[in-house]
C-alpha positions in Angstrom: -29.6 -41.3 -117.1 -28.4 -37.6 -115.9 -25.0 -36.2 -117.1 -23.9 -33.6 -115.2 -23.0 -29.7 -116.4 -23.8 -30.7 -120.1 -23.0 -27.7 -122.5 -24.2 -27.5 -126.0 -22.1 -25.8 -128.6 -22.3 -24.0 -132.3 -19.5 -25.4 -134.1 -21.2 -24.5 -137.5 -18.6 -22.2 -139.8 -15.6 -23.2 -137.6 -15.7 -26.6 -138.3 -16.6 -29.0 -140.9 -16.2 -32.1 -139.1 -19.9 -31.0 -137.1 -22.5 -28.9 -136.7 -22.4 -29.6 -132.8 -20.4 -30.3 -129.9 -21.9 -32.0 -126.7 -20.3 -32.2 -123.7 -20.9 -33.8 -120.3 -19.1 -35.4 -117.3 -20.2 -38.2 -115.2 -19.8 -39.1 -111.7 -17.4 -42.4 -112.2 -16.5 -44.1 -114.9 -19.1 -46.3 -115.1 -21.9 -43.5 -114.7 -20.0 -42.0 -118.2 -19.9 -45.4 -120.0 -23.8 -45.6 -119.1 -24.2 -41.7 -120.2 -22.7 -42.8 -123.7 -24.5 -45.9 -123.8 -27.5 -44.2 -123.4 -26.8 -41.9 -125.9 -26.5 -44.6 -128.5 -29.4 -46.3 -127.9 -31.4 -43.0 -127.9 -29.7 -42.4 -131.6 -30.5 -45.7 -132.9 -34.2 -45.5 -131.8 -33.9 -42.5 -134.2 -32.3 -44.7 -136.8 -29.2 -42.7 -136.3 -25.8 -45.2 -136.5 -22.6 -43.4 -134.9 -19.8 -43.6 -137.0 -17.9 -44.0 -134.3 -17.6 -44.9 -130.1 -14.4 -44.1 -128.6 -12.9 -44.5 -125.3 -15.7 -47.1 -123.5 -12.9 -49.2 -122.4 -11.4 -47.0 -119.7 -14.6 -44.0 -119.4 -12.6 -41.5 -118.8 -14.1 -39.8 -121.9 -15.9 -41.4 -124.0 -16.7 -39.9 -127.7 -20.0 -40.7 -129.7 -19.6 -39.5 -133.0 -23.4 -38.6 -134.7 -21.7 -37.5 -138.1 -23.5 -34.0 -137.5 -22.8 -33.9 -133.5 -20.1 -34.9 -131.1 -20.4 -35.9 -128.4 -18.0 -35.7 -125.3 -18.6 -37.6 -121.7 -16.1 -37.5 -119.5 -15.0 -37.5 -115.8 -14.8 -34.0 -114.3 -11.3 -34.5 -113.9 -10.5 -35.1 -117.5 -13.0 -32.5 -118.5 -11.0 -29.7 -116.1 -7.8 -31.1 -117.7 -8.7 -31.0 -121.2 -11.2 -28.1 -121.0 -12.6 -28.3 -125.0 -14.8 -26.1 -124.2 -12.6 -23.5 -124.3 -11.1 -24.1 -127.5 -14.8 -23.4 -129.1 -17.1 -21.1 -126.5 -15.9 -16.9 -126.9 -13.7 -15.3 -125.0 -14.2 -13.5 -121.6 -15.9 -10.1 -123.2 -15.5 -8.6 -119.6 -11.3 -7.9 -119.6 -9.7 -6.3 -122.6 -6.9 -8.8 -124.8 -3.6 -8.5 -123.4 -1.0 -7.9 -126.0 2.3 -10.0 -125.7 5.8 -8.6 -127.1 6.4 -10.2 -130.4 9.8 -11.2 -128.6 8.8 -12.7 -125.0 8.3 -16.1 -124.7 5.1 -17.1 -125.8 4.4 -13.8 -127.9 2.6 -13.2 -131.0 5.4 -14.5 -132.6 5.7 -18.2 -130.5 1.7 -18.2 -131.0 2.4 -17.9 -135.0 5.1 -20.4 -135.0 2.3 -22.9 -132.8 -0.1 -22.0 -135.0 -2.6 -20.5 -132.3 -6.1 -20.1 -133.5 -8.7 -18.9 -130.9 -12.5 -20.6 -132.1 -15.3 -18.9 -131.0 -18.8 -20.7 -130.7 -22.2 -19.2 -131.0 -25.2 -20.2 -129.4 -27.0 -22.9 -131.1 -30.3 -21.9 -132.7 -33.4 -24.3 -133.7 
């Protein structure tokens, strides 16, 4: 069973929920329900029970939750549309931050008032 652009992040000291995030698309829905199911099974022959499978119903993204790593499948679609990596990996090094009026739309100060928090993930390390 082969997920497709599967990216492995650090979420250790940014979140407590994990100490990992997995994410992966599949082809169809069906190929990401069989990614997941997979997955499982390969957890539970480690005597590892997920707390908790979400989304298998429609497989457009389907969550596995290993208590210490998450697991994300979903359609490339949904992945694009989503994009959680983003919220975790580290910003584009190559272009200097551009710094917004406080008073234009979508300043510092709209950021603020959203409560805006850019994560950054490391690599993870054995």
């Amino acid at each position: 069973m082969k997920a497709v652009n599967v990216r492995v992040l650090d979420v250790r000291g940014m979140a407590d929920f994990a100490d990992a995030m997995v994410v992966a698309s599949g082809n169809s829905d069906r190929h990401v329900r069989a990614i997941a199911q997979h997955v499982i099974d390969k957890a539970r022959e480690q005597r590892r029970r997920p707390m908790g499978v979400e989304g298998t119903r429609d497989g457009e993204w389907v969550l596995v939750d290993l208590q210490d790593v998450i697991v994300h499948v979903m359609l490339p679609r949904i992945r694009e549309f989503y994009a959680i990596e983003q919220l975790w990996e580290p910003a584009a090094a190559a272009a200097p931050p551009q710094r917004a009026r406080a008073d234009a739309p979508g300043g510092t100060q709209a950021a603020r008032a959203r409560g805006t928090r850019t994560r950054r993930a490391r690599p993870l390390t054995p």
